[in-house]
C-alpha positions as CSV (number, residue, x, y, z in Angstrom):
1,X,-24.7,-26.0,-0.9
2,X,-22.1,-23.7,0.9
3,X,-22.8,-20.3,0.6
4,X,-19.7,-18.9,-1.5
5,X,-19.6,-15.3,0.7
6,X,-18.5,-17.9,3.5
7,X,-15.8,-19.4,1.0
8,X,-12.2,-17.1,2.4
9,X,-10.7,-17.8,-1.3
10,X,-13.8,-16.4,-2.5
11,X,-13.6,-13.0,-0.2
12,X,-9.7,-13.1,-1.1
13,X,-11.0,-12.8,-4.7
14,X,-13.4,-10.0,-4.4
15,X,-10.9,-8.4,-2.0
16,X,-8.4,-8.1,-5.1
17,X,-11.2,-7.1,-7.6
18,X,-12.2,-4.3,-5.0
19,X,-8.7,-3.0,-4.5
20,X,-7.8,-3.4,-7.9
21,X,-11.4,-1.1,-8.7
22,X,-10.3,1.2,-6.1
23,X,-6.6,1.5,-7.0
24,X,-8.2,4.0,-9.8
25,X,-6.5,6.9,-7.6
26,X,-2.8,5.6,-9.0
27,X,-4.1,6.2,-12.9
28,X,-4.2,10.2,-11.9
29,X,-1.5,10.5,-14.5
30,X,-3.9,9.9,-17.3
31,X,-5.4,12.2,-16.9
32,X,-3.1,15.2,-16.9
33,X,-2.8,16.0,-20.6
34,X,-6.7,16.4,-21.3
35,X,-7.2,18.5,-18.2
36,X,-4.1,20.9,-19.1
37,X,-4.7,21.3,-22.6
38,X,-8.5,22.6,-21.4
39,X,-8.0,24.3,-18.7
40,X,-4.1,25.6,-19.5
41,X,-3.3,24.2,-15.5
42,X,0.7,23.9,-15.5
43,X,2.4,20.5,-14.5
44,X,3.4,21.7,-11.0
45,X,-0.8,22.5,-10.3
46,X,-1.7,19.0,-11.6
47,X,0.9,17.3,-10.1
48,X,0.1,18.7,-6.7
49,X,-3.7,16.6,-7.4
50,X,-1.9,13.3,-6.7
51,X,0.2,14.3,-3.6
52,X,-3.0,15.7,-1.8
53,X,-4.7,12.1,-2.7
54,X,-1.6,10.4,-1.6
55,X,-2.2,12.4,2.0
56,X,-5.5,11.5,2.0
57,X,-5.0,8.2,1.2
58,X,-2.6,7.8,4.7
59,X,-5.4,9.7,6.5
60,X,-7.9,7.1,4.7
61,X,-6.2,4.6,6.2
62,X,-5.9,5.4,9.5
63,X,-9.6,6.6,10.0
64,X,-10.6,2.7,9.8
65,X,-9.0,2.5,13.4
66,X,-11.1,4.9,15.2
67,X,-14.1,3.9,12.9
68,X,-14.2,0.2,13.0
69,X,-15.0,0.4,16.8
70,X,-18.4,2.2,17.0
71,X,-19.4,0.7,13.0
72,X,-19.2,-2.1,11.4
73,X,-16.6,-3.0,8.5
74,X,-19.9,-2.8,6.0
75,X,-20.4,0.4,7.1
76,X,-17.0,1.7,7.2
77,X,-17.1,0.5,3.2
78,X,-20.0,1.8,2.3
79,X,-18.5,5.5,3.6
80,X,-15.3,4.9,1.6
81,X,-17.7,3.9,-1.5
82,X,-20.0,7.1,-1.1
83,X,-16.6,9.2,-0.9
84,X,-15.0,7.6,-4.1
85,X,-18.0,7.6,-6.2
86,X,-18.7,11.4,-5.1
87,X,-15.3,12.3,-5.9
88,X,-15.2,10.5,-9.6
89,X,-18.5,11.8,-10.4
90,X,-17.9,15.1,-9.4
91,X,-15.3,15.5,-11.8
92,X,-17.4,16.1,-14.5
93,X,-17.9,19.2,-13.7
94,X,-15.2,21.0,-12.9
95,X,-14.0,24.5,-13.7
96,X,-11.7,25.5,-11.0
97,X,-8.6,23.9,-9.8
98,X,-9.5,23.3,-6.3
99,X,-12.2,21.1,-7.2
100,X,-10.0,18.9,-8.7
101,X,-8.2,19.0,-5.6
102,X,-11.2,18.5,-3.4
103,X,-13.0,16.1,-5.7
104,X,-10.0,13.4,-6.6
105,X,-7.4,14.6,-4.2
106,X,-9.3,14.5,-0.4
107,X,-12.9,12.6,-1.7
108,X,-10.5,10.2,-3.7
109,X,-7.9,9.8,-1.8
110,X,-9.5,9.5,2.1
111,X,-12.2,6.7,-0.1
112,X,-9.5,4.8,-1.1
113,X,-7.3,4.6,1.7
114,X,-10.4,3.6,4.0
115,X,-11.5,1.2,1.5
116,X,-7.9,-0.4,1.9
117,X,-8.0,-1.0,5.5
118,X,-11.6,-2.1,5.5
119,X,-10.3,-4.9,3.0
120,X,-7.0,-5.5,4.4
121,X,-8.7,-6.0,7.7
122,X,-11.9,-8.2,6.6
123,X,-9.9,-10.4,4.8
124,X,-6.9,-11.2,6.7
125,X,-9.3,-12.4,9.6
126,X,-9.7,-15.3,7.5
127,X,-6.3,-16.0,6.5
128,X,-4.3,-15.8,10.0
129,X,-2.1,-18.5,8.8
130,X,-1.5,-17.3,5.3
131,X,-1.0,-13.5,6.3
132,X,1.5,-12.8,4.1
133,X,0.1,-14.4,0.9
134,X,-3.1,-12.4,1.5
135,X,-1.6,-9.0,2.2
136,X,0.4,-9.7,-0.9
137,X,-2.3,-10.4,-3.3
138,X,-4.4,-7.6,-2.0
139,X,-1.1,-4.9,-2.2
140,X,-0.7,-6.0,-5.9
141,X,-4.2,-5.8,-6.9
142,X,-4.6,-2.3,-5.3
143,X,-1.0,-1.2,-7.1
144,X,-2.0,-2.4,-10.6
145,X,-5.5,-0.4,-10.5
146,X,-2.9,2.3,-12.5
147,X,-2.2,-0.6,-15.5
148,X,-5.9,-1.6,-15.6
149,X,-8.1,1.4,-15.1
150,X,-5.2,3.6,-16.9
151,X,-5.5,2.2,-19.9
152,X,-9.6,1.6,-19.4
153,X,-9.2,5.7,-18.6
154,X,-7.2,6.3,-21.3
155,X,-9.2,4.6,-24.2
156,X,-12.6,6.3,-22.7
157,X,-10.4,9.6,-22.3
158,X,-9.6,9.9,-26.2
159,X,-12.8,8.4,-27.2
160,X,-16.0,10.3,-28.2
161,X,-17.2,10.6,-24.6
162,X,-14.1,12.8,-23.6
163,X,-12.7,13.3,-19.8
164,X,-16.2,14.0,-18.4
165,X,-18.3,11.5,-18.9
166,X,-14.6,8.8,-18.5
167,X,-14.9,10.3,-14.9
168,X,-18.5,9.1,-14.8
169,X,-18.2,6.0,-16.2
170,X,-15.5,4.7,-13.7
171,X,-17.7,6.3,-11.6
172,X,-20.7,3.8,-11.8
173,X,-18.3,0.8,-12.3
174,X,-16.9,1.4,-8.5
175,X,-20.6,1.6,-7.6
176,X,-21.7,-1.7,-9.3
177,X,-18.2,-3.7,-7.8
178,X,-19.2,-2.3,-4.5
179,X,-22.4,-3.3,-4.1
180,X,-21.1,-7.3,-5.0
181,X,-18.2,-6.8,-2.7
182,X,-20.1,-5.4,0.1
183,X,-21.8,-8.7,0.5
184,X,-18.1,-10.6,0.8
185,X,-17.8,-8.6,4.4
186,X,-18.1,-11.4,6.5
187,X,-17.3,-12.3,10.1
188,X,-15.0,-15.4,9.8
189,X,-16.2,-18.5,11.9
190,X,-14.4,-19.4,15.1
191,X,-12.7,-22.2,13.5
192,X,-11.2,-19.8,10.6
193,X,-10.5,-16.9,13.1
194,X,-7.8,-18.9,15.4
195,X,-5.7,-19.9,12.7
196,X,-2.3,-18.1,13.3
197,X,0.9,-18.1,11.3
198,X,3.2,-21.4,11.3
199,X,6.4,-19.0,12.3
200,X,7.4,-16.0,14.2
201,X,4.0,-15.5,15.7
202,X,4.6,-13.2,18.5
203,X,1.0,-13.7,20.0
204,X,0.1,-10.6,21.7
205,X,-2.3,-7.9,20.6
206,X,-1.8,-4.2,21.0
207,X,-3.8,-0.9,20.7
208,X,-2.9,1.9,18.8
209,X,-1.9,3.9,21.7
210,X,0.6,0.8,23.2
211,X,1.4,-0.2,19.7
212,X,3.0,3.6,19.0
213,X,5.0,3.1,22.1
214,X,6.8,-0.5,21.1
215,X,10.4,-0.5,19.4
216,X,9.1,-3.2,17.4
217,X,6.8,-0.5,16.1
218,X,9.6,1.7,14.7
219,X,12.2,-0.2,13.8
220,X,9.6,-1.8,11.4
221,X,8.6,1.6,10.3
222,X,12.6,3.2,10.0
223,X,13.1,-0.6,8.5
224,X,10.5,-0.4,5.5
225,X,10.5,3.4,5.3
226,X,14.0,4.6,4.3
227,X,14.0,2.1,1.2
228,X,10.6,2.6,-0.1
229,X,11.1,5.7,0.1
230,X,14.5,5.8,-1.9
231,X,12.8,3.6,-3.7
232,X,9.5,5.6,-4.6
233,X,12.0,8.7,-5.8
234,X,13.6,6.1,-7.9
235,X,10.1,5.2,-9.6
236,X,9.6,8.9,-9.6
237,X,12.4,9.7,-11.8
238,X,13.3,6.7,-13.6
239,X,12.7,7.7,-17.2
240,X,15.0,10.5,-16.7
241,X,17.4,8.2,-14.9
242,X,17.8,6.2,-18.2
243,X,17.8,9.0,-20.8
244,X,20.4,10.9,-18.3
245,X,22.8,7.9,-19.1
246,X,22.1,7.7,-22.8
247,X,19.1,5.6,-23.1
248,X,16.7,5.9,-25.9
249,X,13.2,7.3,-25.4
250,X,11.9,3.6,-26.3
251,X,14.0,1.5,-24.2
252,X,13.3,4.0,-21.2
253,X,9.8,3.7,-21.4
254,X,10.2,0.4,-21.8
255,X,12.1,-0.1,-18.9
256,X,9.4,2.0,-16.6
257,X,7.0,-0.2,-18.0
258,X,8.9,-3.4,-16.0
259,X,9.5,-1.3,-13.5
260,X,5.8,-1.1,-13.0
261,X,5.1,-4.8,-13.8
262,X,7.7,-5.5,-10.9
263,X,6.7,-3.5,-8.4
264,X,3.1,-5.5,-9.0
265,X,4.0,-8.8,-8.6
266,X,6.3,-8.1,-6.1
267,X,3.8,-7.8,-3.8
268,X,2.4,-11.4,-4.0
269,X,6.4,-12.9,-4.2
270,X,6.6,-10.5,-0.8
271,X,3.9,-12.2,0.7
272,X,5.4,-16.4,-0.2
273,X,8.3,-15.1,1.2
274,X,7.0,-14.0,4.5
275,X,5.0,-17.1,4.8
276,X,8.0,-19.1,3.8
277,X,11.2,-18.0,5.9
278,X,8.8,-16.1,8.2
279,X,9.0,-12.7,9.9
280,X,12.4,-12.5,11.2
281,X,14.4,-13.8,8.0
282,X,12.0,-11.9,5.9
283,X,13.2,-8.7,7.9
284,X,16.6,-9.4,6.9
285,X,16.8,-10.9,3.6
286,X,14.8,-7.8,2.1
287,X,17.5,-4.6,2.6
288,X,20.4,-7.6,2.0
289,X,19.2,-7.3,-1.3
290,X,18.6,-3.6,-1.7
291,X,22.1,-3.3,-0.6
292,X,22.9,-5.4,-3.7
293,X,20.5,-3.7,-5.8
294,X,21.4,-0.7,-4.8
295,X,25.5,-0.9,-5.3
296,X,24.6,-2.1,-8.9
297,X,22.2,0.5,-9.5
298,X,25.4,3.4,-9.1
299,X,27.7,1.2,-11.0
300,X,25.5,1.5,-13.9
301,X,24.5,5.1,-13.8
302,X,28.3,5.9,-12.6
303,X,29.8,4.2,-16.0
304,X,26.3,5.1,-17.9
305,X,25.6,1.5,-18.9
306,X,21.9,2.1,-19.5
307,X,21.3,-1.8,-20.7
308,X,22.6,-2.6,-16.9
309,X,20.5,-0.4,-15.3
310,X,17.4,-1.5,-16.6
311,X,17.8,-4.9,-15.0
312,X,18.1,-3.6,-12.0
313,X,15.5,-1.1,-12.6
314,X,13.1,-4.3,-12.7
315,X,14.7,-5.7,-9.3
316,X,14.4,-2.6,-7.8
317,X,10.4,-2.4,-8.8
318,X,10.1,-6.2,-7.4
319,X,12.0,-5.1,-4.2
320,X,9.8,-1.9,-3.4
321,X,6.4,-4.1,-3.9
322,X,8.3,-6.9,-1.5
323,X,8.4,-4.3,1.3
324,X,4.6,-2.6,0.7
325,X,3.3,-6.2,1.3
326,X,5.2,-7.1,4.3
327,X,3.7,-4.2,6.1
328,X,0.1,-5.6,7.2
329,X,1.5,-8.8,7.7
330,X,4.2,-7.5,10.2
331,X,1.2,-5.6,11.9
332,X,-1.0,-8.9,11.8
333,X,1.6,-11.0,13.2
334,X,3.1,-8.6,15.6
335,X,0.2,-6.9,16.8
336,X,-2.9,-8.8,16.5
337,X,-5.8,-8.7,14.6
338,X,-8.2,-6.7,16.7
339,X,-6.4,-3.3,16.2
340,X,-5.3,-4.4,12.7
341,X,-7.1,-1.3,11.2
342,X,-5.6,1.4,13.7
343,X,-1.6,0.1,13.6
344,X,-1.7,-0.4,9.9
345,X,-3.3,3.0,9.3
346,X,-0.5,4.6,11.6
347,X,2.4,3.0,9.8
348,X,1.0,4.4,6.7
349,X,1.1,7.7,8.0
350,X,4.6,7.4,9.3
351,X,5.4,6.2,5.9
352,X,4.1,9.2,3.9
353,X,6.8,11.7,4.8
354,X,8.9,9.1,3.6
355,X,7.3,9.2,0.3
356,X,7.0,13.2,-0.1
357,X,10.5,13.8,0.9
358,X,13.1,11.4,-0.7
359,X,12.0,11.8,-4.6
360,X,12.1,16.2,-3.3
361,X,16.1,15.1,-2.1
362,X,16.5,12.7,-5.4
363,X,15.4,16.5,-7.3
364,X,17.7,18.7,-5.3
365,X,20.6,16.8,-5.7
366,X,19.9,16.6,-9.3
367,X,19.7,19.9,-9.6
368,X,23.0,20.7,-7.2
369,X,25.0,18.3,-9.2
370,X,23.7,17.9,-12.6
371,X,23.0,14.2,-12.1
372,X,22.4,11.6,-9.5
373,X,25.9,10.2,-9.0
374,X,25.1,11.9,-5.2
375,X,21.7,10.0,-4.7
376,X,23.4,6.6,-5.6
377,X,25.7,7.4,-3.4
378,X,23.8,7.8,-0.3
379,X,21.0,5.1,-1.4
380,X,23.0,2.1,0.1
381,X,23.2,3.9,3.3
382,X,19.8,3.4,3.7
383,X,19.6,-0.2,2.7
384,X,22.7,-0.5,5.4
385,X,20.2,1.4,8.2
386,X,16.9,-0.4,6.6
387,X,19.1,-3.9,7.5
388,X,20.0,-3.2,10.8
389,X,16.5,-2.2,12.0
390,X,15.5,-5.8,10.7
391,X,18.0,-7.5,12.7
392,X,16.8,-5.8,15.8
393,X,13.3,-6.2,15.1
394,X,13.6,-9.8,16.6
395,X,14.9,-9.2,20.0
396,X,12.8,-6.3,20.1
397,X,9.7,-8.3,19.4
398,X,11.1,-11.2,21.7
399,X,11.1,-8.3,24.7
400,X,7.5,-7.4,23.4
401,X,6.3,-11.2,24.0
402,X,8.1,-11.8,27.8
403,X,6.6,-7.7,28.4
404,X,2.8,-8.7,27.2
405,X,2.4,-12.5,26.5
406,X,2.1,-14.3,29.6
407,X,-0.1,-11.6,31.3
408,X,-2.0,-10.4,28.3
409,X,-4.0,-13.9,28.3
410,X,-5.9,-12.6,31.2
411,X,-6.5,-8.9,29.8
412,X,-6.8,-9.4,26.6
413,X,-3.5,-8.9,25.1
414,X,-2.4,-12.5,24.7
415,X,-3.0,-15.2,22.5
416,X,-5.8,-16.5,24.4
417,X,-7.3,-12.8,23.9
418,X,-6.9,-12.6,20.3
419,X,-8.5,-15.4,19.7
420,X,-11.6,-14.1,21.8
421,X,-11.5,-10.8,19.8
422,X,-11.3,-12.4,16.2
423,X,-14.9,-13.6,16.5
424,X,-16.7,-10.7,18.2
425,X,-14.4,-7.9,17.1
426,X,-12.6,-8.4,13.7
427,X,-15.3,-6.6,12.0
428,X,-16.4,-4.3,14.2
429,X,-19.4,-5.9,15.5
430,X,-22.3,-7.3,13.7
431,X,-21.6,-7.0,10.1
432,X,-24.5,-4.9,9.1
433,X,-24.7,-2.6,11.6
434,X,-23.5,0.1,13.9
435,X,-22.1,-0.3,17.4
């Protein structure tokens, strides 16, 4: 009988359950009200928890790089495990506000974002021709860990065990998923490992420190940046969005809600697309429709049409998961599997800025105006610029091929290279040791 650890749907699986268990940094928000009311911490204080976790989460990401080549993948798990289940754990007892920064911000947050990459990079060495569907289903799992454990947080919050012991008890479930996933690490079989994508494979495979130096690099980065992070101030302050243009409280929170739902399973529909009209129509089609999304967007807040906006409030939510799944599978595709854990770590960082700064312009210009007539203004200009970075992605990466293809299949940069590296170095090494 076929052992099921060797089974890639079966790691796929337990690579959503694991990001899903680890997504528990996005249900921060639940929180807030228990931990003010006790401790009489204002929003701003609170609020400042989940953008150090969010930092720490980029820095997470990008650790697996440098990691991954002197330990294995197991390894590299079991340190974002220890840092995650410290961090929930500690929570119990805290009394000051900067252990709730240093406990869930940094423990959280670097746990989580390693355990991303060390999942992100186990499993799509198994699925080189499905890249996109893989990242996809992955993203979504790790985005809906707010729906999920939030409301698993929530009714253990206002329960008889209280915030404490909630903190403890989602503790110990991240240990006991961890120790099942732990044994889904697995070093794909030569067969599985050469399996590449049916279109737009570029076929050459890139360090970090080459990889930083590529066009193709940061006109994916500029590309998937400017409207995720338009988009991530539009998440930020969507409730207010839709009361500002007469909305009920109700049909607001309702239309968060499918905001949220959106942004989900946009990451999977992100995915079938890329594996569909592949890399370079993918790269296109995306900020063609945040154009459209975002012109209808204004129109509705311009002539305060709140039952218009809330459609679009949906797209926009399905559109912003689209473009965070695309982001490994560019990488994959692009720049190989063997450094898969260093470039996707530093687009992550290059996106964070992104995500700090746009809902902080989205505030100002609130605040300037008395509305956001001014961001809606500005928003398509970024769909416009996020649209003509995908259009140049493909002679750029067509430049990359005739630069590295041909004489990377000797050094290993090529296909033939990658191919050779998927076996002995998609995981690190052996899978249950170090170096």
């Amino acid at each position: 009988m076929a052992d099921i650890r060797t089974n890639r749907y079966a790691i796929l699986v337990c690579g959503i359950l694991t990001m899903l268990m680890f997504g528990t940094i996005y249900a921060w928000s639940i929180f807030i009200p228990p931990l003010e009311a006790e401790f009489g911490w204002t929003r701003s204080q609170t609020s400042l928890v989940f953008s150090v976790a969010m930092i720490g989460l980029s820095f997470g990401m990008l650790s697996i790089g440098p990691l991954s080549k002197v330990l294995s993948l197991r390894v590299c798990f079991v340190a974002s495990t220890s840092l995650i289940v410290l961090g929930l754990f500690s929570c119990q007892f805290i009394t000051e506000l900067w252990q709730l920064y240093v406990f869930y911000g940094v423990c959280c947050g670097l746990g989580s974002g390693m355990s991303y990459t060390v999942w992100t990079t186990n499993t799509l060495a198994w699925f080189g021709d499905k890249v996109g569907f893989a990242s996809g289903v992955l993203v979504m799992g790790f985005g809906m860990g707010a729906l999920v454990l939030g409301s698993l947080a929530s009714a253990l919050i206002y329960s008889s065990l209280g915030w404490r012991l909630a903190f403890v008890v989602i503790a110990a479930l991240a240990l006991v998923e961890a120790l099942v996933a732990i044994n889904f690490i697995q070093e794909p079989p030569p067969r599985i490992a050469a399996l590449k994508p049916k279109r737009d494979a570029v076929g050459v495979t890139l360090p970090g420190s080459k990889t930083v130096r590529e066009p193709s690099f940061w006109l994916f980065c500029i590309w998937r940046s400017v409207v995720m992070g338009a988009g991530g101030a539009v998440i930020a302050e969507a409730s207010v969005m839709m009361t500002g243009i007469g909305s009920s409280i109700a049909f607001a929170t309702a239309a968060v809600g499918a905001l949220g739902l959106g942004n989900g399973f946009g990451r999977p529909l992100g995915g079938i697309l890329y594996d569909r009209i592949g890399q370079n129509r993918t790269l296109v089609v995306l900020p063609a429709l945040a154009l459209a999304v975002s012109v209808g967007m204004a129109a509705a807040y311009w002539f305060e049409a709140p039952w218009l906006f809330a459609p679009f409030l949906l797209i926009e939510g399905l559109l912003y998961g689209m473009y965070a799944a695309i982001n490994t599978s560019y990488m994959r595709t692009t720049f190989g599997q063997r450094d898969l854990a260093m470039n996707t770590g530093i687009s992550a960082v290059v996106l964070a800025p992104f995500n700090l700064v746009f809902p902080l312009v989205a505030a100002a210009l609130f605040e300037w105006t008395g509305g956001y007539e001014a961001f809606f203004v500005i928003v398509p200009a970024f769909a416009l610029l996020s649209l003509a970075c995908g259009a140049l992605c493909k002679p750029a990466n067509a430049r990359l091929q005739a630069r590295y293809g041909a004489a990377g299949e000797t050094a290993g940069t090529g296909i033939a290279g990658e191919l050779q590296d998927a076996a002995g170095q998609t995981t690190g090494r052996s899978a249950d040791g170090v170096g």
